[in-house]
N, C-alpha and C positions, 0 to 999 in steps of 0.2 A: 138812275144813272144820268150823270148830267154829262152831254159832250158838246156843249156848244163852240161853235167855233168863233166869238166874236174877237173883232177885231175893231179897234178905238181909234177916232182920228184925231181924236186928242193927244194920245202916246207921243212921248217923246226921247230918243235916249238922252240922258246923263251926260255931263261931260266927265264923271267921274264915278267910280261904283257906288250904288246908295246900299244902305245898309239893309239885309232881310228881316234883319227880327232887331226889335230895338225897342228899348224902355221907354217912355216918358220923361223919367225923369233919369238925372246923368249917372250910368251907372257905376259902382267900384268893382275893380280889377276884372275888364271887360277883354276879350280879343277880337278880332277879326279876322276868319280863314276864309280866304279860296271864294273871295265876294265877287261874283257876275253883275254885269252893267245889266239891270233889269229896266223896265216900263215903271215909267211914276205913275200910277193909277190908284188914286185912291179909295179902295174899296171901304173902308170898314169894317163895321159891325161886328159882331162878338160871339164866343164858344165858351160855355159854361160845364166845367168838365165836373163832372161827380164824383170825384175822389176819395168821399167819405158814405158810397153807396156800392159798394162791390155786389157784381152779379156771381155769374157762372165762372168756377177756373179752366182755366186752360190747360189739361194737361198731355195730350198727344200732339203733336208737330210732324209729317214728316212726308215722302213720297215714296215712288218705288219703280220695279222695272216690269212693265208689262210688255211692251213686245221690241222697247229697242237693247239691252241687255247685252247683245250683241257687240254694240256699234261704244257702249261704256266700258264693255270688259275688254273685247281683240279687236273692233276697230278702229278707237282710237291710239296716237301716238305717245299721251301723258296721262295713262292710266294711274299713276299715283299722283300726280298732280287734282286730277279730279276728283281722288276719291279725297283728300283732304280738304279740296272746296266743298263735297256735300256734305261728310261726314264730322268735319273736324272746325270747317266753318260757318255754319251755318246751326242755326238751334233747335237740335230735329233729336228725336227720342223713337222715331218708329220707322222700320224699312215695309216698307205694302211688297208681296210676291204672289204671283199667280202658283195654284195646283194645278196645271194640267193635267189634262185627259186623254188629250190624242196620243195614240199610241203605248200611253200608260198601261192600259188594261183593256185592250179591245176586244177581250175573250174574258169571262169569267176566266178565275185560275182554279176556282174547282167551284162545286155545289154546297159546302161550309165555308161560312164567311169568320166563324171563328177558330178556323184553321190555316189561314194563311200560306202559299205557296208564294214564296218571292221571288222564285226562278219565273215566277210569269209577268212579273212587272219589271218596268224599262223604264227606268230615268236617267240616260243615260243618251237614248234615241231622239230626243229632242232637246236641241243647243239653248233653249230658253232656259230650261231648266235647271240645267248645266252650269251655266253662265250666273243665272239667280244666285247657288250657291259659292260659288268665286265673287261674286258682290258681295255679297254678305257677309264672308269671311271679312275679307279686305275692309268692309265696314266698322266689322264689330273688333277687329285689331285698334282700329283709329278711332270708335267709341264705344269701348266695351258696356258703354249701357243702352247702345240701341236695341229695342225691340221687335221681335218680328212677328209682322200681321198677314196672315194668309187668307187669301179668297182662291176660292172657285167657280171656275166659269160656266163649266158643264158634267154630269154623270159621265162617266164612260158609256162606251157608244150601246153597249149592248143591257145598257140599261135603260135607253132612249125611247120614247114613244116614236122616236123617226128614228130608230138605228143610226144616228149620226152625232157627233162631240157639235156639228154644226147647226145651222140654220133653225135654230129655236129647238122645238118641240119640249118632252119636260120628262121628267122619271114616272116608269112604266112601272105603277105599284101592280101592277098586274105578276110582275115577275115574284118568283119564289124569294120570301125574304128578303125584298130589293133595297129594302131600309137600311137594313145592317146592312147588303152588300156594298151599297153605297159608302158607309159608315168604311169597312174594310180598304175601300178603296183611295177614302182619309187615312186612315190610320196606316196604310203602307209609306203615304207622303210621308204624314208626321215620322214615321219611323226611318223613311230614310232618310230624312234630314236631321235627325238624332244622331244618326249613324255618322252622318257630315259635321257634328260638332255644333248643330243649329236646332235652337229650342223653338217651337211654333208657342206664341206667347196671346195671339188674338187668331179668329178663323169666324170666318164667314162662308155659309155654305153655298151663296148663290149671288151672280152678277146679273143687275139688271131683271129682276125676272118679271118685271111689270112691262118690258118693252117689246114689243109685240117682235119676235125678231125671225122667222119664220123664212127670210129673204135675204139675214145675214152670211156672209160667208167666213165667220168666226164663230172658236166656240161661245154655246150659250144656250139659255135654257131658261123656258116661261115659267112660272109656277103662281096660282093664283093663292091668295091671301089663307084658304083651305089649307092647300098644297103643303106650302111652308111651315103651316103649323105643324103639316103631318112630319115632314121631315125632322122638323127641330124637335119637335115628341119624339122620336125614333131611331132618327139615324145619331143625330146628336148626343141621345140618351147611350143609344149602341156602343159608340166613340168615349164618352166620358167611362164605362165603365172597362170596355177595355183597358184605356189609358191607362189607368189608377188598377188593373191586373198588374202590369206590367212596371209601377212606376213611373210613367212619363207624364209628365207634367200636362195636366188640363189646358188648355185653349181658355181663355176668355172667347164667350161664345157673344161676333156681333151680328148682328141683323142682316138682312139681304141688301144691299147696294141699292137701293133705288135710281132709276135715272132720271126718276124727279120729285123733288122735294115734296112736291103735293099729294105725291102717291103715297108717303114712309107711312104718314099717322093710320092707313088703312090697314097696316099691315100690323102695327102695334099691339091691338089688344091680340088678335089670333099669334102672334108670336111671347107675349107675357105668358099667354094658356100655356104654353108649349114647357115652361119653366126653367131652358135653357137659352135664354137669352140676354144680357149680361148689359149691353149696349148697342145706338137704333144711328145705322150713318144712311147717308144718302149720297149722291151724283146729280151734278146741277148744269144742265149744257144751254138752257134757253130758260125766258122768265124768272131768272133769280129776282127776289127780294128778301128785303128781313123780313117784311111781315108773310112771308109761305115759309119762311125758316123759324120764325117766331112759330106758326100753328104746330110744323113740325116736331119742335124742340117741346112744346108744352105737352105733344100727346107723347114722347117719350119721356117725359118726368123724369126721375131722379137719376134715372139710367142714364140720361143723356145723347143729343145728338152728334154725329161726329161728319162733318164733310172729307168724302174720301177721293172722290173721283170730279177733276175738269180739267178745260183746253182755255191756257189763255187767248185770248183772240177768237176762241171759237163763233162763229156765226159772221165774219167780218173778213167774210172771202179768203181764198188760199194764203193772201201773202199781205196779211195786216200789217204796219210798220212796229219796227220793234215794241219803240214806245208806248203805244196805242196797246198795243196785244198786252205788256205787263202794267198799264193804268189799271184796264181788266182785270187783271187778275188782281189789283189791290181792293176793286170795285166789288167783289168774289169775296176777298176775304172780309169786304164790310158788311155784306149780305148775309153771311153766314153766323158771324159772332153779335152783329146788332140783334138778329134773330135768336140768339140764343146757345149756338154752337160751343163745343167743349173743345173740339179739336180740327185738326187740318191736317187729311193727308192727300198731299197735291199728284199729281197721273203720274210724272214720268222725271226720274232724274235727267236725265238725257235725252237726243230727239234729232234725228239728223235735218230738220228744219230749224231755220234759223229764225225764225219769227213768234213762234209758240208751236206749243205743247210739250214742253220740257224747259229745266232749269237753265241747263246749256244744252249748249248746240255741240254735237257729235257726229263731225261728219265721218266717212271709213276712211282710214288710211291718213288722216291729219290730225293736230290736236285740238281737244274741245277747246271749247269756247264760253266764257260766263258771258251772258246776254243779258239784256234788259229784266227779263224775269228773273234771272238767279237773283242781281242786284236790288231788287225789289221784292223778293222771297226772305230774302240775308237782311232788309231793310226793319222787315214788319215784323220778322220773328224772332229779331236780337235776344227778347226778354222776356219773348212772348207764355213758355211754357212757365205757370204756377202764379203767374200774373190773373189776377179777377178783372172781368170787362165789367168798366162803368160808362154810366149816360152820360153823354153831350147833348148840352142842347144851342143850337141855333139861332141867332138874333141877325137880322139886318144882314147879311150877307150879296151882297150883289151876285146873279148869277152860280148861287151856291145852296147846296142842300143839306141834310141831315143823312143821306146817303156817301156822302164825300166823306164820313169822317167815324172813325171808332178809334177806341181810349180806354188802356190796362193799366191795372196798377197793382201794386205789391203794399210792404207796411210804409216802406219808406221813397218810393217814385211811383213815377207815372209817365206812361208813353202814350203820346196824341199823333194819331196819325193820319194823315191829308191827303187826297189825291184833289187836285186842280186841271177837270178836263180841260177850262176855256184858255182859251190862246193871250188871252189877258189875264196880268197878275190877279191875287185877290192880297190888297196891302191893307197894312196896317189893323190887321182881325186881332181883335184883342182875347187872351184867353185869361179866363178866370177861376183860380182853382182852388178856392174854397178856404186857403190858408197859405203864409206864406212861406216861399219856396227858397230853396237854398241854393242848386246850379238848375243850368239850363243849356243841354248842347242840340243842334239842330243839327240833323241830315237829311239830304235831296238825293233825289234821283231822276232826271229830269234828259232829257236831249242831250244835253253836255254835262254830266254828272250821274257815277255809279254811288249810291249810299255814302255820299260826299259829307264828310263833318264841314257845315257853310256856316256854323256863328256858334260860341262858347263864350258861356258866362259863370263865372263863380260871385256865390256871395250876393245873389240877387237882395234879398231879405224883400219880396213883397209878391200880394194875393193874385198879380196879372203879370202877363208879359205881352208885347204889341208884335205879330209875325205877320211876315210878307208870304203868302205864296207864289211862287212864279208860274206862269203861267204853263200848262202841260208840264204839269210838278208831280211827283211822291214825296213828302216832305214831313219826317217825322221829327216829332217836337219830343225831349226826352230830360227831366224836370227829377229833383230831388229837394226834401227837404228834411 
């Protein structure tokens, strides 16, 4: 990740707007939108886009509500205004929801877990819960093909080696048939959200369980790479054949949440043994790269890896500036798919902080708000689901890396997408793509610009196009031929 701050005393402004992205030679039937007086600096050098080398597809997109649900359903003022910016515009295919525990089942409801008492469970007792499935509805109104992917945080308490939904500990195989109970204690969710008109379509049985958490005061639960296998042998097994008793549709079964990328490939082969395991995501809050999401993705093989869980801005003190916190998170989604990644489900649609970790800002009692992240989430994932990530490679770039930049493509375009930490342009970067191109329209996202269309062109007819980035830019380049 490049964030340099330089500054050039060469710069000069304009007496008049210069143009961002511009041909060489003079172009037919050209426009100019919405052009800012930028820095004449001329960087160079060149990005060689691989468009006739498709990798991984992309095909999950999406976020969810873990603990502010709340502040998107009855806090805020323009609850259907918001649910049509995440749901309706934005290019998302999967809602992430927590199963909770607490309070769910903190007593066995009997000693058969294949007999089911539902007068002991309470999904009703916790507003999270509640709330998740009023999102959801309202979601899948406004995208009837979103999908829904479940995790779980923690056992029920009394299935805990620490009797608590909190502070780490792990499932007490000690207890009489704790497997299945566990499993039971899925299968009450699954079923009540059946009952709620909501199908669980992916499930993960564990958050985090590599992170020592022992001192958290959320739920959550250790379980070492054994552990896991025993669950997903057992509980998982328990759960599929219930289900399919009953008719209700199987879960796609993913992997445990890692909360760090380095940890997922340990977990891999003991979770293949287990034979219900479907797909390998992870959680990335420090040390992201592609190459730890590269080692990642390769020891999940065909299965594929999916990033499900980060904070933009995270590590960059309480109150990072907008900007800054959503460069990040495009910095995130270059880490993830240069490495390999199939898919992206981002923390939180919402977030009563205004700076990151959510899409928009949610405060109570006023209406959201789309922020620098929504703008730059709506940016990168216009096109993103079914699209194959191809290589870029890098030439001469001043102040610029092979980290800054990833590039999808379909049979007939391709999206090249830029973030520019330095405070100076990088102008005139020539892109080459392998064959020539029919249009080309460019959007920023930048200080003074949300997913801004800044330069269209029809009728290009040739192999390169010359782009300016502006300095503290997201700037996707978006090409047909």
């Amino acid at each position: 990740m490049r964030k340099n701050q330089i500054l050039s005393a060469m710069a000069m402004t304009l007496a008049c707007a210069v143009l961002s992205c511009r041909k060489n030679a003079a172009p037919p039937a050209q426009q100019r939108v919405n052009q800012p007086v930028i820095n004449s600096i001329q960087s160079g050098g060149s990005i060689t886009v691989g468009i006739g080398s498709p990798l991984q597809k992309i095909d999950l997109i999406g976020a969810g509500c873990y603990f502010y649900s709340g502040h998107l359903v009855n806090g805020i003022t323009n609850f259907t205004d918001a649910s049509n910016w995440l749901w309706h515009d934005l290019n998302v295919n999967v809602f992430k929801i927590v199963l909770r525990a607490d309070g769910v089942e903190d007593v066995n409801d009997n000693a058969d877990p294949n007999n089911t008492d539902f007068s002991k469970f309470n999904f009703t007792g916790n507003s999270n819960l509640v709330d998740q499935v009023t999102a959801l509805k309202k979601a899948q109104l406004i995208n009837p093909g979103i999908k829904v992917w479940a995790i779980v945080l923690s056992p029920p308490k009394y299935l805990k080696t620490n009797n608590s939904v909190n502070n780490g500990g792990t499932l007490n195989a000690g207890i009489t048939n704790a497997y299945s109970e566990f499993g039971e204690f899925l299968y009450a969710h699954i079923k009540n959200l059946k009952d709620n008109g909501i199908t669980v379509n992916y499930l993960s049985l564990m958050n985090e369980p590599d992170y020592p958490s022992s001192a958290v005061p959320y739920e959550s639960a250790e379980f070492t790479t054994a552990q896991a296998q025993s669950a997903y042998t057992n509980t998982a097994g328990w759960l599929k054949t219930k289900l399919q008793s009953l008719s209700i549709p199987v879960p796609v079964f993913a992997s445990p949440d890692c909360i760090d990328v380095t940890h997922t490939g340990s977990y891999v082969s003991a979770l293949n043994a287990s034979g219900n395991v479907s797909l390998f995501t992870t959680h990335q809050y420090s040390g992201s790269s592609a190459a730890n999401f590269a080692t990642a993705s390769s020891a999940a093989g065909a299965n594929g890896l999916y990033m499900t869980e980060w904070h933009a801005g995270f590590g960059m003190g309480t109150t990072p500036d907008e900007l800054t916190a959503a460069l990040d998170l495009v910095n995130k989604f270059h880490d993830a798919f240069r490495g390999g990644s199939k898919g992206w489900l981002y923390f939180e649609w919402g977030n009563p902080e205004t700076n990151f970790g959510g899409l928009l800002y949610t405060p109570w009692g006023a209406p959201a708000v789309r922020k620098k992240n929504y703008y730059v989430f709506q940016q990168y994932t216009a096109n993103l689901l079914n699209e194959n990530y191809i290589p870029t490679t890098l030439n001469g770039i001043t102040n610029f890396g092979a980290d800054n930049v990833s590039a999808f493509t379909t049979s007939n375009k391709a999206d090249i997408n830029v973030v520019n930490w330095n405070t100076d342009a990088q102008n005139r970067v020539r892109l080459y793509f392998g064959g020539n191109i029919s249009t080309i329209r460019i959007y920023r996202t930048s200080a003074t610009e949300n997913n801004q269309l800044v330069w269209s062109q029809d009728n290009v007819n040739q192999n390169y196009y010359d782009v300016d980035y502006a300095g503290k830019s997201f700037t996707t380049v978006r090409v047909t031929w």
